[in-house]
Each structure stands twice: as structure tokens, then as C-alpha cells.
C-alpha positions as CSV (number, residue, x, y, z in Angstrom):
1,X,-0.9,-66.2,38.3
2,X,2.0,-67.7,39.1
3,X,0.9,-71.6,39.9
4,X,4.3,-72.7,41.5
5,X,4.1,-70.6,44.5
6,X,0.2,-70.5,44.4
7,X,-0.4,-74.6,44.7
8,X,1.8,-74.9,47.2
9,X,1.0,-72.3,49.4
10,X,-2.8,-73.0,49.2
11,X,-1.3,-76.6,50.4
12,X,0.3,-75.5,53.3
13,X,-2.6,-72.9,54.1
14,X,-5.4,-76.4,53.6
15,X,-2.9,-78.4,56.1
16,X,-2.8,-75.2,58.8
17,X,-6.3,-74.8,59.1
18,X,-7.1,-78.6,59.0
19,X,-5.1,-78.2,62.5
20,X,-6.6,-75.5,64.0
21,X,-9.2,-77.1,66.9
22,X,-9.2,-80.4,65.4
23,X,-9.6,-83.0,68.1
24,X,-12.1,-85.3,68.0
25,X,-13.7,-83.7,71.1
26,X,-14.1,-80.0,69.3
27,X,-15.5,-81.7,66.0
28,X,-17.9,-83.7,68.2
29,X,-19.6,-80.9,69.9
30,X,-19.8,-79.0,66.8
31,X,-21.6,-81.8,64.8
32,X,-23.8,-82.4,68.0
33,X,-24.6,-78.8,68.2
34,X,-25.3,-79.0,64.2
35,X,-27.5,-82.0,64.7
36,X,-29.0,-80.7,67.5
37,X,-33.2,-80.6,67.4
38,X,-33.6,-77.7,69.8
39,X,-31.3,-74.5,70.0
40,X,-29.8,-75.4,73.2
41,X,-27.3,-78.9,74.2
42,X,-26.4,-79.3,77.6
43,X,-23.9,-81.9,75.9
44,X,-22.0,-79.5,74.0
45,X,-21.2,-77.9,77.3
46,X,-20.1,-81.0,79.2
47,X,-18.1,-82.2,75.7
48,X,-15.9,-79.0,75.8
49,X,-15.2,-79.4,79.8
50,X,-14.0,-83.2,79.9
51,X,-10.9,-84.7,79.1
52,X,-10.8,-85.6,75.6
53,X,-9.6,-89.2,76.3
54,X,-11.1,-92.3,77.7
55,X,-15.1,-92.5,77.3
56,X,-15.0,-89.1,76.3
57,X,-12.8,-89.4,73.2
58,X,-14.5,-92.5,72.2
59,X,-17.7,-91.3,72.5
60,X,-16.9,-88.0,70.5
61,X,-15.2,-90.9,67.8
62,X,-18.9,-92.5,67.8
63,X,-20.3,-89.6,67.2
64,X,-18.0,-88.0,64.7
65,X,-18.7,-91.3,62.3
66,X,-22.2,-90.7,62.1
67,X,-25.1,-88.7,60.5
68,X,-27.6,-86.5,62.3
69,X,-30.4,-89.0,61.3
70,X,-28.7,-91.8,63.0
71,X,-27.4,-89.6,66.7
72,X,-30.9,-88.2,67.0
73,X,-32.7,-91.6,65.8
74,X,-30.8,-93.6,67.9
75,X,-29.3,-95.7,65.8
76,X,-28.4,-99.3,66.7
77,X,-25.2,-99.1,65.3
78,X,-24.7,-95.8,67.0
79,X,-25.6,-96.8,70.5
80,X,-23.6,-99.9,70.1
81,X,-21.2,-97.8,69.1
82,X,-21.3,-95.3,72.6
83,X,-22.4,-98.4,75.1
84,X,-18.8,-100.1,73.6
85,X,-17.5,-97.0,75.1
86,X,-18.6,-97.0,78.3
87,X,-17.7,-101.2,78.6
88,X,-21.3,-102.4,78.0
């Protein structure tokens, strides 16, 4: 196996995909539906049909930095961390 044209081309493959649906938004709404108790979040839905800016971007940066335990605990760092959003 020729390494020189292997490395970097597994580089540029890594940095492609890393690309592909990326926004803070998508990745929100995936780890919400991952973290999600029951099989069904009406969140997802409404994640995927706003804006990805404003409250909605912020929000989806909240949730993004946190685990599972903390979203569906409602954690105080967490909902500090959405209220900031929305200018509480």
C-alpha cells in the first residue's frame, strides 16, 4: 500500500464528510433524537423547520455541548444554558 497517496486522500475524504450536513441545527436534532426517552420528538421536527440562527442556533449550541443525562435531567447548567438563549 502505497501511504503517500493513501494518507492524504483518507484526509481529504475525513474533511468531506465532516461537511456533509454539519450545522449545528442538523447535529442538534440528531443528538436530541439519540437522547430522546420515547421513539417519537416533536422537537426534532420543529429543529429541522426553523432557521438555524438566532434562538434556534443557540439553542441547538446548548444542546450540542451537552450529554443525554444532563438534556433529559434538566440540567442547571443546561437550562441556564437554553434560558440565556431566549434573553432570560
Amino acid at each position: 500500500m502505497n501511504w503517500k497517496i493513501v494518507l492524504p486522500a483518507l484526509l481529504i475524504t475525513a474533511a468531506a464528510l465532516g461537511g456533509c450536513g454539519g450545522d449545528d441545527c442538523t447535529t442538534a436534532s440528531d443528538h436530541l433524537a439519540a437522547c430522546a426517552v420515547t421513539t417519537t420528538s416533536a422537537s426534532t421536527g420543529m429543529m429541522m423547520d426553523m432557521a438555524c440562527s438566532g434562538v434556534p442556533l443557540c439553542q441547538a449550541q446548548c444542546e450540542n455541548q451537552y450529554t443525554c443525562t444532563q438534556i433529559n435531567g434538566n440540567d442547571p447548567s443546561f437550562t441556564a444554558c437554553m434560558n440565556l438563549c431566549k434573553g432570560k
